[in-house]
N, CA and C atoms as a LAMMPS dump frame, in Angstrom:
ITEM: TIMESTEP
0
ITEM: NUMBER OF ATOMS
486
ITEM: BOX BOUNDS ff ff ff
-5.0000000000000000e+02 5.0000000000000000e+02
-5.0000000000000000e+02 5.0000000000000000e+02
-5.0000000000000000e+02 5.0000000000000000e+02
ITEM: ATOMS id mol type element x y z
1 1 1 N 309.582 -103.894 -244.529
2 1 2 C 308.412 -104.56 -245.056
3 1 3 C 308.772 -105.144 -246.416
4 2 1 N 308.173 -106.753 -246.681
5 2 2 C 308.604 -107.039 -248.148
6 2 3 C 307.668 -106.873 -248.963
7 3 1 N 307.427 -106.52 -250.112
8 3 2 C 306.419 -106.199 -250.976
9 3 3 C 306.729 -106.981 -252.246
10 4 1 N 305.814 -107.826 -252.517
11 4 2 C 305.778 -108.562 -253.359
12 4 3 C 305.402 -107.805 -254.341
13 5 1 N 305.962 -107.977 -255.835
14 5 2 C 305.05 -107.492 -257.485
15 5 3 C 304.83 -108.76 -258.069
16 6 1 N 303.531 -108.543 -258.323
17 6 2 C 302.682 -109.345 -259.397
18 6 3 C 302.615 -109.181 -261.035
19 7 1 N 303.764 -109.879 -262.024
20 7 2 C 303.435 -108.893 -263.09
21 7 3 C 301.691 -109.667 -263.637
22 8 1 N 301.318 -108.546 -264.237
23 8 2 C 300.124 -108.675 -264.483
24 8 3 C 300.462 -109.371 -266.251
25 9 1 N 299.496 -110.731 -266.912
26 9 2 C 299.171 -111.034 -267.407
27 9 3 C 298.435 -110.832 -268.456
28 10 1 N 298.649 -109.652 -269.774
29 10 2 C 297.669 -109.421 -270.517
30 10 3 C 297.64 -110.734 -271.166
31 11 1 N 296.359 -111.01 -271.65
32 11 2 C 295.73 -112.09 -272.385
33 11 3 C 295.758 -111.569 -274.504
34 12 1 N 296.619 -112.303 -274.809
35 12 2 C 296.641 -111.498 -276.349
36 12 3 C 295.442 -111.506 -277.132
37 13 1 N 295.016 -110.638 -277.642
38 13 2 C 293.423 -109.822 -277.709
39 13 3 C 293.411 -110.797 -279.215
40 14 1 N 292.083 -111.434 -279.415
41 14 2 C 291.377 -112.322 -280.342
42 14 3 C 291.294 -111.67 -281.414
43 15 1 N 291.696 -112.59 -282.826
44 15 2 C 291.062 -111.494 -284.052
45 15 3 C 289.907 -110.736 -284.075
46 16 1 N 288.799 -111.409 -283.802
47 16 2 C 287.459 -110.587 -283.516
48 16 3 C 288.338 -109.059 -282.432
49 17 1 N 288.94 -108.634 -281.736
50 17 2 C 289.082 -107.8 -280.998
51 17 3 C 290.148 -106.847 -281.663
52 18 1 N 291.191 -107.743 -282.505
53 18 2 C 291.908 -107.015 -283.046
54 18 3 C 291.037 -106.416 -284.32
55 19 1 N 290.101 -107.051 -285.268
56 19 2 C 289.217 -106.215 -286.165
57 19 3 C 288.395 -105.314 -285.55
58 20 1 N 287.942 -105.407 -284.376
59 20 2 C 287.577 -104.287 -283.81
60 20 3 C 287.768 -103.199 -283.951
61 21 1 N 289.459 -103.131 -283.405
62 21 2 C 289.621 -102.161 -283.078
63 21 3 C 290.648 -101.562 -284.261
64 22 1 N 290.801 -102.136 -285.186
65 22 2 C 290.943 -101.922 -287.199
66 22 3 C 289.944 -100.746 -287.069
67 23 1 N 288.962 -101.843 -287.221
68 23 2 C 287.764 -100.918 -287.643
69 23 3 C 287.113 -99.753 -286.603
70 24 1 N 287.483 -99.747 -285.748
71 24 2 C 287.446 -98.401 -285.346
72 24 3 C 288.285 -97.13 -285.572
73 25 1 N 289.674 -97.532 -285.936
74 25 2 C 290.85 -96.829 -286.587
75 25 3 C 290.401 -96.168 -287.678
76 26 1 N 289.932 -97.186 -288.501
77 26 2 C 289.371 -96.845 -289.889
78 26 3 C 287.891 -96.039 -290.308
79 27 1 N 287.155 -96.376 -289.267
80 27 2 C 285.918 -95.008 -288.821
81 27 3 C 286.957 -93.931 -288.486
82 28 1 N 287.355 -93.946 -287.212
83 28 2 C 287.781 -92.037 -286.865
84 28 3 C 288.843 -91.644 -287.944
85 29 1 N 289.907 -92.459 -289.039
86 29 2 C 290.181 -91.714 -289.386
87 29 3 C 289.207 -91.114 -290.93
88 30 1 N 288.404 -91.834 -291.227
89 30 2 C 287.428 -91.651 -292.261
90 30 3 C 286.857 -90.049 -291.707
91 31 1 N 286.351 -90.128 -290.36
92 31 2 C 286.244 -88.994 -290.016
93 31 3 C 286.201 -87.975 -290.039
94 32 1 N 288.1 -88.16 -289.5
95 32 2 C 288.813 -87.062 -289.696
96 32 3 C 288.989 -86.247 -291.102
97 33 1 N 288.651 -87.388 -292.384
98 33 2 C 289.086 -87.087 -293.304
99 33 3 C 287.98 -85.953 -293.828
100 34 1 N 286.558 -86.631 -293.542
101 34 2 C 285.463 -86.059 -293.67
102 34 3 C 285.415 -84.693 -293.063
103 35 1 N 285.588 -84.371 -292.066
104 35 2 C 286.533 -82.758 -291.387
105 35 3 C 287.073 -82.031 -291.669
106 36 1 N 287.774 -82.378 -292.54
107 36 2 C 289.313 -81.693 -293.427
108 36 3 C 288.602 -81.429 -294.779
109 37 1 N 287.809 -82.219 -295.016
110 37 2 C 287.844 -82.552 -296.817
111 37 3 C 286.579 -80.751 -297.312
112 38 1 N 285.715 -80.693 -296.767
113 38 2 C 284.895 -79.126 -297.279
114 38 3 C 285.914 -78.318 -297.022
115 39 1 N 286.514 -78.046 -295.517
116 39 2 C 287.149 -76.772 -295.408
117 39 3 C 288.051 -76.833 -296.661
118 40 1 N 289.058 -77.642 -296.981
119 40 2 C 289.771 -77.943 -297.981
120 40 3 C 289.029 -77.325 -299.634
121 41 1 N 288.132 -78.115 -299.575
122 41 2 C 287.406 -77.937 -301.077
123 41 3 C 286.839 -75.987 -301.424
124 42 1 N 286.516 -75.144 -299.894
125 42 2 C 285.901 -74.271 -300.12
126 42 3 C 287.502 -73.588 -300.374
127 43 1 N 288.348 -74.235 -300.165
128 43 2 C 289.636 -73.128 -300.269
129 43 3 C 290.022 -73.049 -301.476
130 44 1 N 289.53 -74.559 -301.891
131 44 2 C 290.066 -74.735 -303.756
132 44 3 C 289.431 -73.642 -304.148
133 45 1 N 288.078 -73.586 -303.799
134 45 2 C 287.28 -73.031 -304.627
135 45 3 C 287.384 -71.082 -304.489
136 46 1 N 287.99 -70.856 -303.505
137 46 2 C 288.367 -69.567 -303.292
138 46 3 C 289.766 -69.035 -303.943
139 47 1 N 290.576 -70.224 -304.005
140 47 2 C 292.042 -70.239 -304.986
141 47 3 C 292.862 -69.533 -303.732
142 48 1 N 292.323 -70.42 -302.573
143 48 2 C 293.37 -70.734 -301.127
144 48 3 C 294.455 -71.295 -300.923
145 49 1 N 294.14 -72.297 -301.763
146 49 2 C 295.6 -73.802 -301.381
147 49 3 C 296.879 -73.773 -302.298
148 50 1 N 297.495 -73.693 -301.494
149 50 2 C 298.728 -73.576 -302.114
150 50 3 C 299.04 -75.368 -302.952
151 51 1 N 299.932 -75.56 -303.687
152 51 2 C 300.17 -76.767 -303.966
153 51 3 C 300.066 -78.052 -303.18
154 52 1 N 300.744 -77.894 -301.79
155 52 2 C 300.971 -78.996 -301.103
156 52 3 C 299.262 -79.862 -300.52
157 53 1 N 298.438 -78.236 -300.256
158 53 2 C 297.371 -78.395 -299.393
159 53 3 C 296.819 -79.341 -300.832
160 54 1 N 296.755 -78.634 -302.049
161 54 2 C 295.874 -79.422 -303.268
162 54 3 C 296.336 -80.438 -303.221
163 55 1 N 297.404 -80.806 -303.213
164 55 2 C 298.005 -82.265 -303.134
165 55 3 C 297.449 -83.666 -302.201
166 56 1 N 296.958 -82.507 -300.439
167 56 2 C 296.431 -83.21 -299.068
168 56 3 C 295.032 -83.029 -299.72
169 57 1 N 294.605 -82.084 -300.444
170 57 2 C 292.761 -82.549 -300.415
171 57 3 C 292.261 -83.611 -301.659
172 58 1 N 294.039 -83.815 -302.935
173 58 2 C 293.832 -85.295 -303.807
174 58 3 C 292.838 -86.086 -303.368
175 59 1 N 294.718 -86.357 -301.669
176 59 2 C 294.529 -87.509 -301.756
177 59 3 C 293.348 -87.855 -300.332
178 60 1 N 292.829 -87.147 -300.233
179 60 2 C 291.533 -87.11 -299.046
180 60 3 C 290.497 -87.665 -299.976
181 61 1 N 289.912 -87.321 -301.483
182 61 2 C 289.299 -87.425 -302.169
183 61 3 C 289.753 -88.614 -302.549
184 62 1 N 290.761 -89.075 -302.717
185 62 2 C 290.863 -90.605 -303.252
186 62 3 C 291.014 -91.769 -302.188
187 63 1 N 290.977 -90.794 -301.11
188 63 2 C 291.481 -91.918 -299.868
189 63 3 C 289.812 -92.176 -299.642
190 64 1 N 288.747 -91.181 -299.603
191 64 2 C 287.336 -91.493 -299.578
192 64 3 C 286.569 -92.86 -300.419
193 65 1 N 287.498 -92.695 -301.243
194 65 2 C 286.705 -93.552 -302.883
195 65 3 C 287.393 -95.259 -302.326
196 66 1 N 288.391 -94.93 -301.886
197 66 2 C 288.912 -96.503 -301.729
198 66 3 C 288.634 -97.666 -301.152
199 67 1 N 288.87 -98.76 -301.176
200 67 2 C 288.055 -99.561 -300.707
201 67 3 C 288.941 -100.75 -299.676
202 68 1 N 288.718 -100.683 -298.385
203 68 2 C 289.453 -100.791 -297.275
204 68 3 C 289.078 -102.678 -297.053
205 69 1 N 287.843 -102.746 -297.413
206 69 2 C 287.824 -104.245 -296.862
207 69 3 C 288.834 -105.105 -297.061
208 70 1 N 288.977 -106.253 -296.305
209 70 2 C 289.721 -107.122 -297.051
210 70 3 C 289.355 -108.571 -297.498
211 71 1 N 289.876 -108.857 -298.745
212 71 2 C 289.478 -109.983 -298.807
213 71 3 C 290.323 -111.04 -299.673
214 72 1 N 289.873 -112.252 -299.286
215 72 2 C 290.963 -113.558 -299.592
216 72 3 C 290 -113.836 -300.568
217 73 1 N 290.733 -114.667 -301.849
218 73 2 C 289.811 -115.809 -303.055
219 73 3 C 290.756 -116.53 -302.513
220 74 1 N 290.157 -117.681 -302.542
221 74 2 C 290.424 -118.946 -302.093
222 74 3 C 289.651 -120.011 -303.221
223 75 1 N 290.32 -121.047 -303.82
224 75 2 C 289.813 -121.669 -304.78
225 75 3 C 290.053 -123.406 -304.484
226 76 1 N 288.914 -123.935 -304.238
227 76 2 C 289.46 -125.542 -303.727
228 76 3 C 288.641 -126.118 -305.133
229 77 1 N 290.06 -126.816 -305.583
230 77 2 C 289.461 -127.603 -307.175
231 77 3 C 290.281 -128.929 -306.814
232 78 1 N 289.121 -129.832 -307.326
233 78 2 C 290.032 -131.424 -307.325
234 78 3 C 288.335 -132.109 -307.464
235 79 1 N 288.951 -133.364 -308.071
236 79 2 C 287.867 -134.46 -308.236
237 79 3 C 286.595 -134.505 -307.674
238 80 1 N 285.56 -134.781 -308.118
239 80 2 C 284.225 -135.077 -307.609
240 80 3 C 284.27 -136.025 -306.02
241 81 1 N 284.183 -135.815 -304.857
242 81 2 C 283.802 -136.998 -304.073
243 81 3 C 285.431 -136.955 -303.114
244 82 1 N 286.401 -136.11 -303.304
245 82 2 C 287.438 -136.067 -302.524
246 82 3 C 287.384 -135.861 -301.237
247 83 1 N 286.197 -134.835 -300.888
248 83 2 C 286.375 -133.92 -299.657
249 83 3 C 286.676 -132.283 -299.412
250 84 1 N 286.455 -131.615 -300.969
251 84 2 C 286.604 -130.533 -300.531
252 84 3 C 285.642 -129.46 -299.422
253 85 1 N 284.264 -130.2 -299.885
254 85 2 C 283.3 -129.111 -299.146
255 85 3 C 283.693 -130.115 -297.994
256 86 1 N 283.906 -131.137 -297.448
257 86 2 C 284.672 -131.795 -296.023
258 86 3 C 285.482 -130.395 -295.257
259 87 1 N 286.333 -130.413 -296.037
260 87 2 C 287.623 -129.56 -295.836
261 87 3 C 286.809 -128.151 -295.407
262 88 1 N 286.33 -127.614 -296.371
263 88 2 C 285.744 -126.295 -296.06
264 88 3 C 285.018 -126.432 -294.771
265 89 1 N 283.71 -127.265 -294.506
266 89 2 C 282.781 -126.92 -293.094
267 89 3 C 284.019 -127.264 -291.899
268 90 1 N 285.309 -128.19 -292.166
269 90 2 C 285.416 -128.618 -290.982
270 90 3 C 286.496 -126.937 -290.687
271 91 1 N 287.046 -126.555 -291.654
272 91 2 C 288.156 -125.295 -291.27
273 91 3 C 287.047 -123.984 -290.788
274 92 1 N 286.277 -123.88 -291.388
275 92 2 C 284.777 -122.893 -290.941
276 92 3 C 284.096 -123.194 -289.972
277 93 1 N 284.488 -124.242 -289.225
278 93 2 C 283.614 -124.605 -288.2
279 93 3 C 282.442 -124.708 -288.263
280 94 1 N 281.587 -125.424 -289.584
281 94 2 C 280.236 -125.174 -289.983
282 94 3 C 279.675 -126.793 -290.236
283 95 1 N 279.644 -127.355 -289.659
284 95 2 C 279.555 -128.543 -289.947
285 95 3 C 278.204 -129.213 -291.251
286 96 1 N 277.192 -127.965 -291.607
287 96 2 C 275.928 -128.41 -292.055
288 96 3 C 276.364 -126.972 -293.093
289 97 1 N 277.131 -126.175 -293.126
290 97 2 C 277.475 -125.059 -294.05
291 97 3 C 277.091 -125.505 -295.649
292 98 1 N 277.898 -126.617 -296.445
293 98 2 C 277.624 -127.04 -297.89
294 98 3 C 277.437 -128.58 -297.757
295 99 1 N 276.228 -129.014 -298.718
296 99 2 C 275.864 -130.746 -298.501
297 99 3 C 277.297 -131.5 -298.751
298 100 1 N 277.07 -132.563 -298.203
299 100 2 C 278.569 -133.532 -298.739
300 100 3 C 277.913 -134.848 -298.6
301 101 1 N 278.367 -135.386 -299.406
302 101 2 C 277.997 -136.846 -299.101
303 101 3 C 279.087 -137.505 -299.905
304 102 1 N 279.047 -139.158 -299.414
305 102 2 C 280.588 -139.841 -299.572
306 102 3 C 279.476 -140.986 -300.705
307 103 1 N 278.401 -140.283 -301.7
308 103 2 C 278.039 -141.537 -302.445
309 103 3 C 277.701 -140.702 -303.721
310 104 1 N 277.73 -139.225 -303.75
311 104 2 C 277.414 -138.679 -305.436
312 104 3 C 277.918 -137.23 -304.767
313 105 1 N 278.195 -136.4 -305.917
314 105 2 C 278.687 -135.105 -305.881
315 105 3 C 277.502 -134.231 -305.559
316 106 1 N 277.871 -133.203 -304.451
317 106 2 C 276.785 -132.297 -304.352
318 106 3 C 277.228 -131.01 -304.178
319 107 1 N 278.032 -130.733 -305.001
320 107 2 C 278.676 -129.6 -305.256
321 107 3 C 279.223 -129.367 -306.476
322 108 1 N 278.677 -129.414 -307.136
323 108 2 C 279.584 -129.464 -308.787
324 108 3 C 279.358 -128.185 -309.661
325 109 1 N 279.365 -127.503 -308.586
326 109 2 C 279.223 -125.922 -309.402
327 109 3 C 279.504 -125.292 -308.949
328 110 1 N 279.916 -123.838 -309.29
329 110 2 C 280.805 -122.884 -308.044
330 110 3 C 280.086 -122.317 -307.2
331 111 1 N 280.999 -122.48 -306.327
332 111 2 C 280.032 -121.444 -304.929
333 111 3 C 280.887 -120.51 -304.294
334 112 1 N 280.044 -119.384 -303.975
335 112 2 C 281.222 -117.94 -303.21
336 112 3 C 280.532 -118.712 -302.119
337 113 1 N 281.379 -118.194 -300.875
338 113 2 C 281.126 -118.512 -299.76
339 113 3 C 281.809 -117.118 -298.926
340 114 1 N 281.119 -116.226 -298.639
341 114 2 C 281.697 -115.035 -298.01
342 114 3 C 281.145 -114.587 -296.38
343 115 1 N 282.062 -114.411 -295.635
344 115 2 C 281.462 -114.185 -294.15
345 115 3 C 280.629 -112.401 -294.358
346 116 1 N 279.426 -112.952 -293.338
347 116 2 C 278.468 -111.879 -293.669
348 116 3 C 279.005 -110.394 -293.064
349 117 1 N 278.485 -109.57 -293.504
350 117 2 C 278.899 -108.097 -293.153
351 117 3 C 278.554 -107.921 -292.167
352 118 1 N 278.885 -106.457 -291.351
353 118 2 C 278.364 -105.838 -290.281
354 118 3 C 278.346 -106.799 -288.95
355 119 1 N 279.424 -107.173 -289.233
356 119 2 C 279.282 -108.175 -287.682
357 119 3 C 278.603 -109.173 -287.78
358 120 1 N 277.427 -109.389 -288.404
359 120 2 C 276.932 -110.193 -288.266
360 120 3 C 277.56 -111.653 -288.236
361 121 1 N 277.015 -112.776 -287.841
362 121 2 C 277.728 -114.227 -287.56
363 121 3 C 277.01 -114.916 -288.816
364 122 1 N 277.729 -115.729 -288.901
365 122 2 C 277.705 -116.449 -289.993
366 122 3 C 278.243 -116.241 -291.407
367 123 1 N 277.761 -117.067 -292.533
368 123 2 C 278.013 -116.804 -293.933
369 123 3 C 276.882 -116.935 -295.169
370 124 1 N 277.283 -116.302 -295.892
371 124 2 C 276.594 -116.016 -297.137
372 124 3 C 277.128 -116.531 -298.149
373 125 1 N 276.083 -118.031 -298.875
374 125 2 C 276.778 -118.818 -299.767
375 125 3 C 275.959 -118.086 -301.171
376 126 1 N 276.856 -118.006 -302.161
377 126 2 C 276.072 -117.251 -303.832
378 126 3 C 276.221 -118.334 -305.047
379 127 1 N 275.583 -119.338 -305.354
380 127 2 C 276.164 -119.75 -306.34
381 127 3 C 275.832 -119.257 -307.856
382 128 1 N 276.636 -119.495 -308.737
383 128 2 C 275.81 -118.759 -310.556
384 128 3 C 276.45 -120.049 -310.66
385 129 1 N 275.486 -120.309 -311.484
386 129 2 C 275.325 -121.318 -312.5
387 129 3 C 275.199 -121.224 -314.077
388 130 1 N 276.317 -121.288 -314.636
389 130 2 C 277.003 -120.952 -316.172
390 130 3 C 276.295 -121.861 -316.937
391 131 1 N 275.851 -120.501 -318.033
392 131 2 C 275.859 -121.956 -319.418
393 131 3 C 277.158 -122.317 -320.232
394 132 1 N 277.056 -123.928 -320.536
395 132 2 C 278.696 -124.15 -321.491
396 132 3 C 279.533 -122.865 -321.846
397 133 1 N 278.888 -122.276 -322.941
398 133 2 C 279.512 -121.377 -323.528
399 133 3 C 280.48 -120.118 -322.361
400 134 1 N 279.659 -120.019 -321.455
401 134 2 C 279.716 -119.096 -320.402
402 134 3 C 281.062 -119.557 -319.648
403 135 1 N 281.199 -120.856 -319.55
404 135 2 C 281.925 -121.637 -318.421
405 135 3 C 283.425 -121.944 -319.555
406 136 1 N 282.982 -122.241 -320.91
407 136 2 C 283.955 -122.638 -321.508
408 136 3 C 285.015 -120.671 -321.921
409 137 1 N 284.51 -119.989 -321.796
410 137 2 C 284.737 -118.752 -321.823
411 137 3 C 285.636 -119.023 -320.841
412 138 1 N 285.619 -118.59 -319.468
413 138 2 C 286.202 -118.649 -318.27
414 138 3 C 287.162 -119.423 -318.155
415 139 1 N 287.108 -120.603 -318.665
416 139 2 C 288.061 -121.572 -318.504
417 139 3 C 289.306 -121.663 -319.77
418 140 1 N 289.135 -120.671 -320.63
419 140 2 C 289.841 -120.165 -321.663
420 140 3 C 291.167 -118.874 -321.631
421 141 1 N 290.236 -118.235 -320.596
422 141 2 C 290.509 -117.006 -319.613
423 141 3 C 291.727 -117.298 -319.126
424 142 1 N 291.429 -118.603 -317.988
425 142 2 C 291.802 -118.972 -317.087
426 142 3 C 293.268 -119.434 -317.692
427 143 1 N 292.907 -120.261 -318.895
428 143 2 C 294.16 -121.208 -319.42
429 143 3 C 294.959 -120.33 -320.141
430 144 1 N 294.879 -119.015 -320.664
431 144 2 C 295.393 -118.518 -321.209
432 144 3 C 296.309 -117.308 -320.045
433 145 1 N 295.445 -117.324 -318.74
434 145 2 C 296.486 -116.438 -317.615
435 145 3 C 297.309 -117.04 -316.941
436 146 1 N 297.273 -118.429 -317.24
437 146 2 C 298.75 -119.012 -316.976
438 146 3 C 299.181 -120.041 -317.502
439 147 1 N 299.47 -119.084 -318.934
440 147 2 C 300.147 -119.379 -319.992
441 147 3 C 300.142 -120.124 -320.845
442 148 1 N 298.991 -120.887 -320.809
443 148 2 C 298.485 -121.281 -321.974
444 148 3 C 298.193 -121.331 -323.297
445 149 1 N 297.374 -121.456 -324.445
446 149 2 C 297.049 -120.46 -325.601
447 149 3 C 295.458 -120.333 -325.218
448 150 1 N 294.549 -121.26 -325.045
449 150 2 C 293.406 -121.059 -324.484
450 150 3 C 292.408 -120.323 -325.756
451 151 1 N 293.111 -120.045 -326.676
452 151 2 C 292.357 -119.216 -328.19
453 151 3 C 292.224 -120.303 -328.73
454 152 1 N 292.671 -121.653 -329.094
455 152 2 C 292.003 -122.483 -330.064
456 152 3 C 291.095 -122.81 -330.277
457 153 1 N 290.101 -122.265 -331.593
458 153 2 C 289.04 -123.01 -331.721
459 153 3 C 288.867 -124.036 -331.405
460 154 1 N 289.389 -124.873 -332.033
461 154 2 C 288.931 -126.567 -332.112
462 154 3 C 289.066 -127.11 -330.924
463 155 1 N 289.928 -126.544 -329.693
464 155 2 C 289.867 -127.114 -328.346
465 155 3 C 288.252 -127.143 -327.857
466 156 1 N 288.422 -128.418 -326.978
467 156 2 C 287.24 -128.328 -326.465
468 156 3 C 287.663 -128.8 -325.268
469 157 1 N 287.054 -128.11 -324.051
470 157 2 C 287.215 -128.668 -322.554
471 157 3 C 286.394 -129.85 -321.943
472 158 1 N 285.662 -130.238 -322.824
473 158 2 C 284.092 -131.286 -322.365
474 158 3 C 284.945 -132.668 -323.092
475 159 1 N 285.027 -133.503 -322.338
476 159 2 C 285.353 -135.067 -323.077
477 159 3 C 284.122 -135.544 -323.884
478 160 1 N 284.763 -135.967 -325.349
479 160 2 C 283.55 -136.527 -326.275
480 160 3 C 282.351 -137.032 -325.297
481 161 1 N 281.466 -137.766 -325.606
482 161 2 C 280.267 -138.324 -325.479
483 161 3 C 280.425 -139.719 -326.055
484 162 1 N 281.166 -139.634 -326.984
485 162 2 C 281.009 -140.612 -327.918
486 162 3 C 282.288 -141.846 -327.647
């Protein structure tokens, strides 16, 4: 008899599937940690644990406190009227996400743009809106973390008026 094999085809699993299953990793072992971490603490407190164990209930206690999300800054700077918020809805797939128009700026102030929590779909746009002083601060910050001097009084970032 001839018997044919079929190899079978896994389909490579989608980011959405691969964060899934991150984040399910990262629940059970939170868990686990949560499991370990009293019995641990009542032993401190009995003067149970030898060094190594004080060492495993640290870092249980600091592995609790830490902060697992992840996240990208992403910074799109260039001229009034180029196309950045273009650029942004069309890579986000959001086509109505931030106004754009090809005849005055409608974006001239910063905006977070962060995908919403808990699964949920979509995004969450935040903008703050600086006073001078506030903005000229930041941008002093900024010029001075790469390598700038950014301390001069008499600099000013605003082109005369005059």
């Amino acid at each position: 008899m001839l018997m044919l094999h079929t190899a079978s085809v896994e389909s490579k699993p989608s980011p959405r599937e691969i964060e899934g299953r991150l984040n399910r990793l990262l629940s059970d072992g939170k868990g686990f940690l949560a499991q370990i971490k009293v019995p641990l603490q009542n032993m401190r407190s009995n003067g149970l644990l030898d060094l190594q164990s004080d060492n495993i209930l640290k870092r249980v206690l600091e592995t609790e406190q830490a902060d697992f999300s992840a996240t990208a800054v992403l910074a799109f700077i260039g001229d009034s009227g180029v196309g950045k918020s273009k650029l942004l809805t069309a890579v986000l797939g959001e086509p109505n996400l931030l106004p754009t128009s090809g005849l005055h700026a409608c974006t001239s102030f910063p905006i977070e743009i962060r995908q919403r929590e808990n699964g949920k779909q979509g995004y969450r746009i935040e903008t703050k809106f600086l006073q001078q002083n506030e903005l000229e601060s930041e941008m002093r910050a900024i010029v001075h973390d790469v390598g700038g001097s950014g301390t001069d009084p008499k600099f000013s970032f605003y082109k005369s008026s005059r």
